[in-house]
N, C-alpha and C positions, 0 to 999 in steps of 0.2 A: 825290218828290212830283210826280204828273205832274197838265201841266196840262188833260188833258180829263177826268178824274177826280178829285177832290182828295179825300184822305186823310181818313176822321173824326179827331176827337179820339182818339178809342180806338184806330183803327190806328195814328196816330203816335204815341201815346206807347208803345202793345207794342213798335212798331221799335225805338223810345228806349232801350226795356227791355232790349233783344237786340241793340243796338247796343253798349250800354254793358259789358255781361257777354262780349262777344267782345274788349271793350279792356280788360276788366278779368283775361281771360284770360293775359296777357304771354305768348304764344308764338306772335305775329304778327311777319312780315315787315313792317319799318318803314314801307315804302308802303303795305300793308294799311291801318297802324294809322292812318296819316294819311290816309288814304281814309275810313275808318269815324270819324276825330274829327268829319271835313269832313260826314259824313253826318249825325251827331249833331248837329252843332253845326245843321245847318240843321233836323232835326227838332224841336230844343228851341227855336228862333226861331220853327220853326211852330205847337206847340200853344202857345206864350205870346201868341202873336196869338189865336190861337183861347180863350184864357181871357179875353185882353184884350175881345175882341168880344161876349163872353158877359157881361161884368161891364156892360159899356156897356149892354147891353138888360136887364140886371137895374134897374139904376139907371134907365134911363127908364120903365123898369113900375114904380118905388119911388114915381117922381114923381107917375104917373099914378095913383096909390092910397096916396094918404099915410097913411090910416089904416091899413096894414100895418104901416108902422113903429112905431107905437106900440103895436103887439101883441108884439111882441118883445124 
């Protein structure tokens, strides 16, 4: 995740995706695989903020339009 670019959702969770399937491979060299957990781990802290920030501006457009929710 570099920071003069930052990642969509969609980029990091493919990583996520391709991250996971290389560790799910077991025929990585032990530093590899703790290299790519550390990778993981910071891609899945990333899009959970990025879901978290999305629910938040869901929820204040719910506010600003309450009769939304009562269509649902």
């Amino acid at each position: 995740m570099q920071k003069e670019s930052p990642l969509s959702f969609e980029a990091a969770f493919a990583e996520l995706e391709s991250t996971l399937a290389q560790l799910e491979s077991d025929s990585l060299p032990l530093e590899q695989a703790l290299a790519l957990y550390q990778r993981g781990s910071q891609l899945a802290q990333y899009c959970q903020s990025l879901l978290d920030s999305a629910e938040q501006r869901l929820e204040v457009l719910e506010q600003g339009n309450p009769g939304q929710q009562s269509r649902q």
